[in-house]
C-alpha positions in Angstrom: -22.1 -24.8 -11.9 -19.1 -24.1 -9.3 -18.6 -20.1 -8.8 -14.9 -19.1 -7.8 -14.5 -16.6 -5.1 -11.9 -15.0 -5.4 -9.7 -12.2 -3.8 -11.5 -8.5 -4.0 -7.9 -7.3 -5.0 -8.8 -8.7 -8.2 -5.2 -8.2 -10.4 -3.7 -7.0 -7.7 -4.0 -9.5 -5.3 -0.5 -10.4 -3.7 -1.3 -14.3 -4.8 -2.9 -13.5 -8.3 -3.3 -16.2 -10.3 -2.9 -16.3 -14.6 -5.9 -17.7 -16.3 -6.6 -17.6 -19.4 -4.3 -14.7 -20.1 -5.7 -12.7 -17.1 -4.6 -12.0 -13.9 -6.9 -12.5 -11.7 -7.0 -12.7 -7.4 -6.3 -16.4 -5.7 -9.2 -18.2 -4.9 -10.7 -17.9 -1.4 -13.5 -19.4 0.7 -16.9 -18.1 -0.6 -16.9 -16.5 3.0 -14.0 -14.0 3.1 -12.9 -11.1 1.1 -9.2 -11.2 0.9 -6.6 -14.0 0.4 -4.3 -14.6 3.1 -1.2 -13.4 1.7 -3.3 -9.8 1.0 -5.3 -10.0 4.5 -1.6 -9.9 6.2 -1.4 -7.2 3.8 -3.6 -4.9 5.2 -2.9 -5.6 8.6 0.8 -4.8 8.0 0.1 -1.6 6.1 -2.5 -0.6 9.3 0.1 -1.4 11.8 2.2 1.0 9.6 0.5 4.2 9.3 1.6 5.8 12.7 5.2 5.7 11.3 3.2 6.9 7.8 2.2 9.6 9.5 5.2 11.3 11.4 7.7 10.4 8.0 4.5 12.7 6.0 5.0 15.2 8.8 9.1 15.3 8.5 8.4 15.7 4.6 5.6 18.7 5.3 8.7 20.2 7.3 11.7 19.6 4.6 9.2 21.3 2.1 8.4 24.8 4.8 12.6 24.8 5.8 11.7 23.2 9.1 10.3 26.9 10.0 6.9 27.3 8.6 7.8 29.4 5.5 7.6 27.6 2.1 10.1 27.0 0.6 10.8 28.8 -3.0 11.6 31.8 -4.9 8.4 33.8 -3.8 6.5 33.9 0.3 3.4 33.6 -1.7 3.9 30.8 -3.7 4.5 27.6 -1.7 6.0 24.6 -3.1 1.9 23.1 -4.5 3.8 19.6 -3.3 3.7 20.2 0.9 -0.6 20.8 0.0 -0.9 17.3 -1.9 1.2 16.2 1.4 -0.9 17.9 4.0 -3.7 16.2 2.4 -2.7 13.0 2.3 -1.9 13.1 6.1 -5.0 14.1 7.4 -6.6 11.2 5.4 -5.2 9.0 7.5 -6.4 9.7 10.9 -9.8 10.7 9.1 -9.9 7.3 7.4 -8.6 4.8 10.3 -11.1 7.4 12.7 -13.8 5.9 10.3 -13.7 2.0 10.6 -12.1 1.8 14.1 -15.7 3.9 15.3 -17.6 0.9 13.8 -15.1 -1.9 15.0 -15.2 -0.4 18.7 -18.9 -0.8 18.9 -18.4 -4.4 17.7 -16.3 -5.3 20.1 -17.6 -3.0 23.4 -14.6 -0.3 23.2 -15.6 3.2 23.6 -15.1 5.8 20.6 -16.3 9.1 21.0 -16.5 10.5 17.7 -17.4 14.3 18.5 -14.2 14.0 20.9 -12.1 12.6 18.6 -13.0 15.0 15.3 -12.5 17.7 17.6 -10.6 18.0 20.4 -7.9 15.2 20.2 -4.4 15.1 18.3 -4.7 13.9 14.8 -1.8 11.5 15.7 -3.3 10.3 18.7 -6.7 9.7 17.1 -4.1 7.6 14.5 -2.5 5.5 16.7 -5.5 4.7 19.0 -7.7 3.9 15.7 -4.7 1.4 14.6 -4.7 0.0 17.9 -8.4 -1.5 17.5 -7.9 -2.3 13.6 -4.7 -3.9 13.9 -6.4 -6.1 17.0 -9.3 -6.9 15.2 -8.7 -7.2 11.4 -11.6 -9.6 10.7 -13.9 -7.6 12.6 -12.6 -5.1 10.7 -13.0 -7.0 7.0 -16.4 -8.4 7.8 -18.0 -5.0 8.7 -21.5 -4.8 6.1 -21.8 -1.5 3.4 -22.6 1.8 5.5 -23.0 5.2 4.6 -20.1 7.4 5.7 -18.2 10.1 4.5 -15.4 11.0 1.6 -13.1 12.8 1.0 -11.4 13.7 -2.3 -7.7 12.3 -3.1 -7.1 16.2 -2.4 -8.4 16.5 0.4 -10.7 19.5 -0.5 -14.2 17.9 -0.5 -16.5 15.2 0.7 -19.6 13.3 -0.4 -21.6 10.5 1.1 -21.2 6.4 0.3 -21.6 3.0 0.9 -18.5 1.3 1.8 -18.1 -1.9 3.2 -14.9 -2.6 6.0 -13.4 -4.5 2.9 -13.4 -1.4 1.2 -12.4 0.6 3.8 -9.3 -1.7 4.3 -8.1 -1.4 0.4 -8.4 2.5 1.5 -6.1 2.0 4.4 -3.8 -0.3 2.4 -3.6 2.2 -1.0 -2.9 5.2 1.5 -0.1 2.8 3.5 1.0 2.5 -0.9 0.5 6.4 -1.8 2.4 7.2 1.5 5.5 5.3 0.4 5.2 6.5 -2.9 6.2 9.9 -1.3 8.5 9.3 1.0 10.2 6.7 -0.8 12.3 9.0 -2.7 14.2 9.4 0.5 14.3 6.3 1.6 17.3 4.2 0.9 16.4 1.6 -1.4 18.2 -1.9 -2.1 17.7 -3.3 -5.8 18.5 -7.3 -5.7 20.1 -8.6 -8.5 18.4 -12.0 -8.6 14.8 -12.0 -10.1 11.6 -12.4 -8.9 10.9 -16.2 -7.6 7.3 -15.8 -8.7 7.3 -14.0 -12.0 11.0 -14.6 -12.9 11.2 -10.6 -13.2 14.7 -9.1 -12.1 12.7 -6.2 -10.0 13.2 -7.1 -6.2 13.9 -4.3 -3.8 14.0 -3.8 -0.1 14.0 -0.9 1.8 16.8 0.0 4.1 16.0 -1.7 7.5 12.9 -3.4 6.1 13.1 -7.4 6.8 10.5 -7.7 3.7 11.4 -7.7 -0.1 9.0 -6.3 -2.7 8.9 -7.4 -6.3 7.8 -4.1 -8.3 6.1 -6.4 -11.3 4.1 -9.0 -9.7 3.4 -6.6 -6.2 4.2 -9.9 -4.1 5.9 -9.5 -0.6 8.5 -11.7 0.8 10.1 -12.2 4.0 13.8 -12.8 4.1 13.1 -16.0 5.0 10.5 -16.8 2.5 12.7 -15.2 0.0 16.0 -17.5 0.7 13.7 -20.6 0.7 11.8 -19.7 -2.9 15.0 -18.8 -3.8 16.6 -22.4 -2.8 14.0 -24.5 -4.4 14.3 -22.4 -7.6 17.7 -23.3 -7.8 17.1 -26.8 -7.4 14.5 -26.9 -9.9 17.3 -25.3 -12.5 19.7 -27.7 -11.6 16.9 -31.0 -12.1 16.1 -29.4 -15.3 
C-alpha cells in the first residue's frame, strides 16, 4: 500500500490540495517536511523578522507617545495592547536564538548562548540568528526533536518540550504571520479586483512596496510575475471555453 507524505502544514500548506472534500498539504518526498512553495515560505518569513522586529518596536513607541509614558486617561493604566506587543517582540529573538544555537553547531559557527541571553542586544542576537537560518534553511528543517524551552503566546511563562527544527520553523513562520497581523493595520494595503487564480476567490491584496500578492482565502503567495502569468493562462482558458 503507497503512503502519501505530505506537507506538515497540513490545510495550510501554500500548495494544499482538495481531496475528498479536504484540504489537505501537496505531496512531498517521503524525506522532507515542507513543500517547496511553504519551504520558501519560511525562509522569506526568517529573512523577515529583523524588519518584524524594529516595525514591533515603532508600534511599542506609538502606544507609550514616543516618550515612555502610556498612553491613556490614567499613568497607571497602560494601554494592555503595548504588553501583548512587548511580548511578542521578545519571542522573536528568544525563538530564532533557539534553532540558530543548534544549526551553528551543525555547521561549525560559534554561538555562545550565555553571551547571547545575557549580555547582547536583543536585535543583534535577531539579526545574527537570521543570518545562520536564512543560510541554512535545510539544516535548519532537518534538525531531530530536542528538549528546549517555551514560552507562552504571552510571554509570561515557560515549560520544557520536544520540538523538531520543522516545528521550530512553523514557530518562526506563525510569529513572521502574528507580527503582520499587528502591524498591518498601519500598513497600506492594496485590494486587487481580479480573483484569486487558484481558488477563483476575489481576495488578493498586496502590501504597499511588497513585490508579492497574498490571497486571504487560499493563504497562497504570488510574485508579480507569477501572478501576471496565472493570470494570462486563466484568461486563455476562459476564452477556449
Amino acid at each position: 500500500m503507497t503512503v502519501d507524505h505530505r506537507c506538515y502544514r497540513g490545510s495550510r500548506c501554500s500548495a494544499w490540495e482538495r481531496v475528498d472534500n479536504d484540504k489537505l498539504g501537496a505531496q512531498i518526498p517521503a524525506s522532507r517536511g515542507l513543500c517547496d512553495s511553504c519551504a520558501r515560505h519560511v525562509s522569506n518569513a526568517v529573512a523577515d523578522l529583523p524588519g518584524d522586529y524594529v516595525q514591533l518596536e515603532l508600534a511599542i513607541a506609538r502606544q507609550y507617545g514616543g516618550g515612555g509614558e502610556p498612553v491613556s486617561g490614567s499613568r497607571d493604566r497602560p494601554i494592555p495592547i503595548s504588553v501583548h506587543i512587548e511580548a511578542l517582540q521578545r519571542l522573536l529573538p528568544f525563538e530564532t536564538s533557539v534553532w540558530a544555537e543548534q544549526v551553528a553547531g551543525l555547521i561549525g559557527v560559534t554561538w555562545d548562548s550565555t553571551v547571547m541571553d545575557r549580555h547582547a542586544r536583543p536585535g543583534w542576537v535577531l539579526q545574527r540568528a537570521v543570518g545562520i537560518l536564512g543560510g541554512n534553511i535545510s539544516a535548519f528543517l532537518a534538525l531531530q526533536p530536542t528538549a528546549r524551552q517555551v514560552w507562552s503566546s504571552s510571554g509570561d511563562a515557560v515549560r520544557f518540550e520536544e520540538q523538531s527544527g520543522l516545528e521550530g520553523a512553523i514557530t518562526l513562520l506563525d510569529l513572521h504571520h502574528r507580527t503582520r497581523a499587528v502591524i498591518g493595520v498601519r500598513k497600506l494595503v492594496h485590494r486587487l479586483t481580479v480573483p484569486c487564480p487558484r481558488c477563483d476567490t476575489q481576495a488578493l491584496e498586496r502590501a504597499d512596496g511588497d513585490d508579492n500578492i497574498d490571497c486571504r482565502a487560499c493563504a497562497r503567495r504570488y510574485t508579480w510575475d507569477e501572478y501576471q502569468k496565472l493570470c494570462t493562462l486563466l484568461a486563455r482558458s476562459r476564452e477556449a471555453s
